[in-house]
ZAZAKOL-674545 format. One line per 3 residues: number of its first residue (from 1); their letters; for each residue z, x, y of C-alpha. Coordinates in steps of 0.5 Angstrom, whole numbers, plus 500, padded with zeros to 3 digits. Example, Ala and Ser with C-alpha at 12.3 -4.5 7.8 and 13.67 -1.06 7.14 Angstrom:
! ZAZAKOL-674545
1) as) 516 525 491 | 514 527 498
This chain:
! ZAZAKOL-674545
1) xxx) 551 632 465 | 548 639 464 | 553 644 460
4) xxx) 552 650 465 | 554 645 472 | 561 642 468
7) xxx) 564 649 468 | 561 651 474 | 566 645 477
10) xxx) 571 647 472 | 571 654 475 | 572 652 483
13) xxx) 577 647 482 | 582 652 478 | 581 657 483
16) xxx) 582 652 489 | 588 650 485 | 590 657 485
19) xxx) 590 657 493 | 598 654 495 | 597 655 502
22) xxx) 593 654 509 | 593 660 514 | 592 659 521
25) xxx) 587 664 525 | 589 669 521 | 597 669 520
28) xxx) 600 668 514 | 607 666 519 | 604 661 521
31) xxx) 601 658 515 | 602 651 513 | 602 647 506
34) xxx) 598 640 507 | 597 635 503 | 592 635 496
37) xxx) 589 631 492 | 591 633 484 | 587 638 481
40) xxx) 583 635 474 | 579 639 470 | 572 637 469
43) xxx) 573 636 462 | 578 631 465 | 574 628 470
46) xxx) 572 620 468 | 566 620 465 | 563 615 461
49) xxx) 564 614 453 | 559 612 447 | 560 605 445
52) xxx) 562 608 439 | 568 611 440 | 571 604 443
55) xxx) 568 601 436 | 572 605 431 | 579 606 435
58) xxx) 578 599 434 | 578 600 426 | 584 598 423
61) xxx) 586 597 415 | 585 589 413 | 592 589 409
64) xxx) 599 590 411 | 601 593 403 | 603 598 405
67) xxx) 609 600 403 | 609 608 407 | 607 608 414
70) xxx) 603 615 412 | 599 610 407 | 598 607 413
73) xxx) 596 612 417 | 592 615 411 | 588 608 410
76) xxx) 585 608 417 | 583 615 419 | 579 614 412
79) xxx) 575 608 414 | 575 611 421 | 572 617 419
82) xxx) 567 613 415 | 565 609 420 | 563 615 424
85) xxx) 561 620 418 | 554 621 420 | 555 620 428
88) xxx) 553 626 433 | 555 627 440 | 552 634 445
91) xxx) 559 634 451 | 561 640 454 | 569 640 453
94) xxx) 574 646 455 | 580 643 454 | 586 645 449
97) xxx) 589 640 445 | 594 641 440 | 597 636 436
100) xxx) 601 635 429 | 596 632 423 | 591 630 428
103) xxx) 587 624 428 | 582 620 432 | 587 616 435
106) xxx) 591 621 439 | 585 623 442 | 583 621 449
109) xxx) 575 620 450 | 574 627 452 | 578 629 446
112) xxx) 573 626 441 | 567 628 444 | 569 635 444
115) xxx) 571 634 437 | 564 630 434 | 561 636 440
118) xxx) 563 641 435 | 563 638 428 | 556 637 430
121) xxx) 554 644 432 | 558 645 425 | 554 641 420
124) xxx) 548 646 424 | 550 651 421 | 554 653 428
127) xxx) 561 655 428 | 565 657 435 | 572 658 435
130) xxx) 575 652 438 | 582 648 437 | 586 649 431
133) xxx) 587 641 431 | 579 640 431 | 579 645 424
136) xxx) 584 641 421 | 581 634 423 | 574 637 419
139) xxx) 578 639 413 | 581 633 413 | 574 629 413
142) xxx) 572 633 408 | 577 633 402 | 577 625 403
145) xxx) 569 626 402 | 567 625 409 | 561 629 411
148) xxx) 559 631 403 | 553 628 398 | 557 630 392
151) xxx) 564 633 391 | 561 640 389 | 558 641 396
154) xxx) 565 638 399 | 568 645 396 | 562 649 398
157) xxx) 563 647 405 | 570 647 405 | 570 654 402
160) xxx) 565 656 407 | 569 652 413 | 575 657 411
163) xxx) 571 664 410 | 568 663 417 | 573 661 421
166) xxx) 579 665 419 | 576 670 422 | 579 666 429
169) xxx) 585 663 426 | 589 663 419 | 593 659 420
172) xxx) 588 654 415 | 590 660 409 | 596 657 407
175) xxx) 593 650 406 | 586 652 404 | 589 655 398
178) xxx) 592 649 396 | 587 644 398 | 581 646 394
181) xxx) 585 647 388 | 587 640 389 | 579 638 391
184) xxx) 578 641 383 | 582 637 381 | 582 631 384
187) xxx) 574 630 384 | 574 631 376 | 570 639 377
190) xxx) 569 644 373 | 576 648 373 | 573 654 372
193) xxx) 572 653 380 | 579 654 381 | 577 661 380
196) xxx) 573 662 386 | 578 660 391 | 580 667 395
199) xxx) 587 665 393 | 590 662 388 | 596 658 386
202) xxx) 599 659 379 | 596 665 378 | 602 665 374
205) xxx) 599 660 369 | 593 664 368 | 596 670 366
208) xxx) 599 666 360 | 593 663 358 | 589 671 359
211) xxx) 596 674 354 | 595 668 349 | 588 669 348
214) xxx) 590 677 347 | 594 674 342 | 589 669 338
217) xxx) 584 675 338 | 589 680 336 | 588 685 342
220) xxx) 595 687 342 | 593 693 348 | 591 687 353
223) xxx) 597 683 350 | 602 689 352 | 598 689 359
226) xxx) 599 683 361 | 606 682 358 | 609 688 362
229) xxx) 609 684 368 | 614 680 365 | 619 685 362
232) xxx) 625 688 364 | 624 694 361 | 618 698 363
235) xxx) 615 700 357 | 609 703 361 | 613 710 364
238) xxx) 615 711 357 | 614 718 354 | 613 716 348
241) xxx) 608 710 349 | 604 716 353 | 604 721 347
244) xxx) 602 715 341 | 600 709 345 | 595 707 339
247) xxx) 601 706 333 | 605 703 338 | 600 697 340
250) xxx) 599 697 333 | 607 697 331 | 607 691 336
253) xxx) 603 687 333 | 606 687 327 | 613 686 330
256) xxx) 610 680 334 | 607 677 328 | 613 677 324
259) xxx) 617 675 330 | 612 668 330 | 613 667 323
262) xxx) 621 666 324 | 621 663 330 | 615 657 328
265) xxx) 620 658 320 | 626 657 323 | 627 655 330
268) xxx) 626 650 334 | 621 653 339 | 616 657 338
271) xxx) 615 665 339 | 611 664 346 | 616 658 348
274) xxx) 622 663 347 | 619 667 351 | 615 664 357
277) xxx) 619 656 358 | 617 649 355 | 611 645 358
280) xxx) 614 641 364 | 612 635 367 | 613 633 374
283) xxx) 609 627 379 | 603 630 383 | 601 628 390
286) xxx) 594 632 391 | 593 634 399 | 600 634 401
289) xxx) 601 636 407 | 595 633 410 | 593 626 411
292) xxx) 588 623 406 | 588 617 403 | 588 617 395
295) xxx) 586 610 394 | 579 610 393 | 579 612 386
298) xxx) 584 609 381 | 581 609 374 | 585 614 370
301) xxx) 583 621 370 | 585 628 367 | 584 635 368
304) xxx) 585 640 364 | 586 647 368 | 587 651 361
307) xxx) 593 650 356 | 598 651 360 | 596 646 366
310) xxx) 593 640 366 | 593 634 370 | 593 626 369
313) xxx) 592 619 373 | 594 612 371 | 593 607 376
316) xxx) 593 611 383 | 599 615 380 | 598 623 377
319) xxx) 603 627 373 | 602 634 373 | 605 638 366
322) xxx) 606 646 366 | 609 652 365 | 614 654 371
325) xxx) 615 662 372 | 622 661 373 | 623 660 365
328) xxx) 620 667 363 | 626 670 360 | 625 677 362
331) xxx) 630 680 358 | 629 677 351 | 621 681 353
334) xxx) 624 687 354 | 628 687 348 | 623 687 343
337) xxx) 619 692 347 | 624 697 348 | 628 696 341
340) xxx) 620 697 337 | 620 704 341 | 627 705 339
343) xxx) 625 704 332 | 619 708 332 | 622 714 336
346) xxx) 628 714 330 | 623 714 324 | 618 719 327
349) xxx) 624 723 328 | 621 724 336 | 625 729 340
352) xxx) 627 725 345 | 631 720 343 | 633 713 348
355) xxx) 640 709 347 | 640 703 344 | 641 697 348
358) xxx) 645 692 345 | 640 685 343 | 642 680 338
361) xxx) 643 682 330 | 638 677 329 | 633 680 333
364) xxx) 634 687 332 | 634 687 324 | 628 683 323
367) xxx) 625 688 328 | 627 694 324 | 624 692 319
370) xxx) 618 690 321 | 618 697 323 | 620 700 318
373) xxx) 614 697 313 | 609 699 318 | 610 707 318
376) xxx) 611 706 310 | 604 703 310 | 601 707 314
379) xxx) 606 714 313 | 610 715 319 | 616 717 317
382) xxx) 618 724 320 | 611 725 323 | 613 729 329
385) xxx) 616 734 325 | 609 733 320 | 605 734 326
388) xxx) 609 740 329 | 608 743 323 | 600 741 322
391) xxx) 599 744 329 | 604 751 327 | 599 752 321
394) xxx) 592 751 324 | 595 756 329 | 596 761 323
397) xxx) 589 760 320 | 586 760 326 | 589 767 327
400) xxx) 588 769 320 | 580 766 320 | 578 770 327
403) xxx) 573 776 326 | 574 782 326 | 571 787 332
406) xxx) 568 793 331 | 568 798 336 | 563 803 335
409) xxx) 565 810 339 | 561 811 345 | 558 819 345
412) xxx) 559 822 351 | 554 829 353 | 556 834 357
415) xxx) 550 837 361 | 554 844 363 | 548 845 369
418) xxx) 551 840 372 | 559 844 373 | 557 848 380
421) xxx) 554 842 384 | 561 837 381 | 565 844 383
424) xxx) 562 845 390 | 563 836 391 | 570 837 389
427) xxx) 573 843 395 | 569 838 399 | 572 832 398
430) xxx) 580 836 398 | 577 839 404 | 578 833 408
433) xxx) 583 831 404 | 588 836 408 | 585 835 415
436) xxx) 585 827 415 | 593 828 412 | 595 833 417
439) xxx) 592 829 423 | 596 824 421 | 602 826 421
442) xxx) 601 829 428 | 599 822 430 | 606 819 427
445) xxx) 602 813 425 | 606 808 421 | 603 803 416
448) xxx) 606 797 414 | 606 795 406 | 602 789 406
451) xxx) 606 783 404 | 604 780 398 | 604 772 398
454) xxx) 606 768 392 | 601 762 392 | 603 758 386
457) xxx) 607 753 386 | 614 753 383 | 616 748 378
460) xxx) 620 745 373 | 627 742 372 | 632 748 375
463) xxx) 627 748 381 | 629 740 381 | 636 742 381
466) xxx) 636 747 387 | 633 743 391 | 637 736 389
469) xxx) 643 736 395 | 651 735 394 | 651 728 394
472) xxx) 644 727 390 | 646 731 384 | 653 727 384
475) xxx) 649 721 384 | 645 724 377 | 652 726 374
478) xxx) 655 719 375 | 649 716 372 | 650 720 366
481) xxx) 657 718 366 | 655 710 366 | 659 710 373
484) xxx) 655 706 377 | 660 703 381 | 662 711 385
487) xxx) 654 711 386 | 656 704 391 | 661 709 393
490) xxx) 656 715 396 | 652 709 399 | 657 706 403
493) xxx) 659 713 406 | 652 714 407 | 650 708 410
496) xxx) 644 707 405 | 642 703 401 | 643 706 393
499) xxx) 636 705 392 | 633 708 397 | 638 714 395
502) xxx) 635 713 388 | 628 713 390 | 629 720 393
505) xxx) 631 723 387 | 625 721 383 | 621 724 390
508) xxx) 624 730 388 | 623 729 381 | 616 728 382
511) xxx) 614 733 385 | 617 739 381 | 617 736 374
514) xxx) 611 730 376 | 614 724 373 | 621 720 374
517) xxx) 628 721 372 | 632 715 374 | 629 708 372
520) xxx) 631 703 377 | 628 696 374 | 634 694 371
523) xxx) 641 692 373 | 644 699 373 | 640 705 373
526) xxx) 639 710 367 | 637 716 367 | 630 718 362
529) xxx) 633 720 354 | 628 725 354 | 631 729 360
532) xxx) 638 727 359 | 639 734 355 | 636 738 361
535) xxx) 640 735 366 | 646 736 363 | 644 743 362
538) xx) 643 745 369 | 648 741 374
């Protein structure tokens, strides 16, 4: 039946459905309700259904091996899928159907034609919105391969299934991300293509990879990048890392090398597991949460994502070995950053010096002495003080180099015929001088001074402490003075958040001194070294 005339019939019977009561020669006191028969829509009167329908809801698995109902479940979609991979159909469906894994088994006979209906228009190059169930039906073709003449074009369609239709609803996103990694994985891909999904899992374990070919190329400024992210201490907002970033990179990675060196000598783990975990190993089912039916391939397999993910199968049945981010030790990272900056600042005699911070003696001798061997060998001991007083002689010889002008004295001459016509201009001018002085006093005209407004803004740390509050410079003394526990104090009177308290001293502090003072990261908030002593001075 022509698409046109199926809505038009869908249209008059909502709108007679609509109509709940008959009126009598007009008035509505008078009506009366009669009876009807039960609207349908016309997506839901009976209409004939291809042969072929019939045959594959008649499809079933051959064997009763199966020792879960979802293999079950799994078996027979996939042979019913197979069974009508190629099948097309042109039917006009305006119904809604929402359904948990939907498959062709919970559908009515309208229901699967709507659906072949729009899977056709898909494979066209057509894609209309439609129900959420028939998107998922389509996915779930595709990863068991249905409607694919290889797996590289399996994943093109997927990811083009995905880019266009999220635009109507994204509730694919959360599986989609998932699926097409495990599409990769399952069908032996390139592994590389993992990288072309718009969301990636595991980014965790790429990064890995990315800091261990850092290491491996001895590019310690990629290296300190990457690890920042997993430290607790920001080493990025550091003072000193801003003014000599090139010998602390370089101090790193002697630091990092001697530190693999002992761990590989003396320990059981290495440097890269003490600080990142040990390969792991769980069971792996591809597809989870979607109904796919994984028997159609089980020679053993393996794919190696990169050095920290990688995938096996023997006899149906897959293991996944990684790295877990739940492993990382956040405070043993930010040990050896912060300890290599404490080494550095005492050895370049820098002005502003931060407190040491308790780590193991172990870790922190053989830290200082990776230090010290590295400012011996390239002459860094007391270099601040050497370069102040570099910078204090170039000034000095600069000044002493600067060539002398001389100033040649302008001749003035004097043209004496010229004395009676500057006399005469001059009794003008004082002539008009007295009357314009005297007209205005008679006017008693007032002038007001023009104000003079100072444009340029104020700064610096005695301008951050007037504008810091009561409470708020409370806060900053409590924190010199390692007393935490009043600040949760304030707080609580304030009905606020500390960190919110916080956050709005380093506002002030940004734009008054444009940089932050507190660091807030770790589990007790500290104030920057280099401006402890200004603090002290001005609160």
């Amino acid at each position: 039946m022509d698409t046109s005339i199926l809505k038009l019939i869908n249209d008059a019977l909502v709108q007679a459905k609509n109509e709940k009561y008959v009126l009598n020669d007009g008035n509505i006191e008078k009506s009366h309700y009669q009876p009807e028969p039960i609207i349908k829509k016309a997506s839901e009167l009976a209409m004939p259904a291809p042969k072929r329908y019939k045959e594959m809801l008649k499809i079933e698995p051959n064997n009763n091996t199966f020792s879960w109902q979802s293999d079950y479940i799994n078996a027979r979609f996939y042979l019913q899928a197979k069974f009508m991979e190629s099948f097309e159909d042109d039917y006009a469906y305006y119904g809604e159907i929402l359904r948990y894994l939907p498959q062709y088994t919970d559908m009515t006979f309208p229901e699967l034609r709507g659906y072949f209906t729009w899977r056709t228009k898909v494979r066209k190059g057509i894609i209309e919105e439609t129900n959420i169930s028939f998107v998922f039906v389509y996915i779930y073709e595709l990863i068991n391969g249905i409607g694919a003449d290889s797996p590289k074009d399996g994943f093109q369609k997927l990811l083009y299934i995905w880019n266009v239709y999220t635009k109507f609803n994204n509730k694919i996103d959360r599986y989609l991300k998932d699926w097409l990694k495990d599409y990769v994985i399952y069908y032996e891909m390139d592994p590389s293509r993992i990288k072309d999904i718009p969301i990636k899992r595991n980014h965790y374990l790429f990064v890995l990879s990315d800091i261990q070919n850092a290491v491996k190329k001895n590019d310690f400024s990629e290296f300190l990048k990457l690890i920042n992210g997993f430290s607790n201490y920001k080493i990025h907002k550091s003072k000193f890392l801003k003014e000599f970033q090139n010998d602390y990179i370089d101090a790193l990675a002697v630091v990092y090398t001697d530190l693999e060196k002992f761990y590989n000598n003396s320990r059981k783990t290495t440097l890269f597991e003490k600080m990142f975990g040990k390969e792991s190993r769980e069971a792996w089912v591809p597809f989870r949460s979607g109904i796919f039916y994984g028997d159609t391939q089980k020679n053993p397999r393996k794919c190696i994502v990169n050095d920290f993910e990688r995938y096996e199968c023997t006899n149906g049945e897959w293991l996944k070995y990684s790295y877990s981010e739940y492993n990382v030790d956040k405070r043993f990272i930010g040990e050896v950053l912060r300890t290599t900056e404490f080494f550095l600042r005492e050895i370049y005699d820098y002005s502003y010096k931060i407190t040491f911070k308790s780590t193991s003696k172990l870790l922190t001798n053989l830290i200082e002495k990776s230090i010290i061997s590295f400012c011996e060998e390239n002459n860094k001991k007391d270099l601040c003080p050497r370069m102040k007083e570099n910078q204090r002689v170039k000034k000095k010889k600069k000044k002493e180099m600067a060539p002398i002008i001389k100033i040649e004295p302008v001749r003035i001459e004097i043209d004496p015929s010229k004395f009676d016509e500057i006399r005469k201009t001059a009794q003008d001018i004082q002539r008009k001088l007295i009357v314009e002085s005297v007209m205005e006093k008679e006017k008693e005209i007032l002038v007001e001074k023009t104000k003079v407004v100072n444009n340029e803004k104020e700064q610096g740390m005695e301008v951050f402490s007037k504008s810091l509050t009561i409470d708020e410079k409370e806060i900053i003394r409590e924190i010199l003075n390692n007393q935490s526990e009043k600040i949760d104090e304030i707080a609580k009177e304030k009905n606020k958040m500390v960190t919110v308290l916080l956050e709005a001293i380093n506002e002030k502090a940004l734009t008054f001194i444009e940089d932050n003072i507190i660091e807030t990261n770790d589990e007790k908030p500290w104030i920057y070294d280099e401006y402890r002593e200004e603090l002290l001075e001005v609160l």
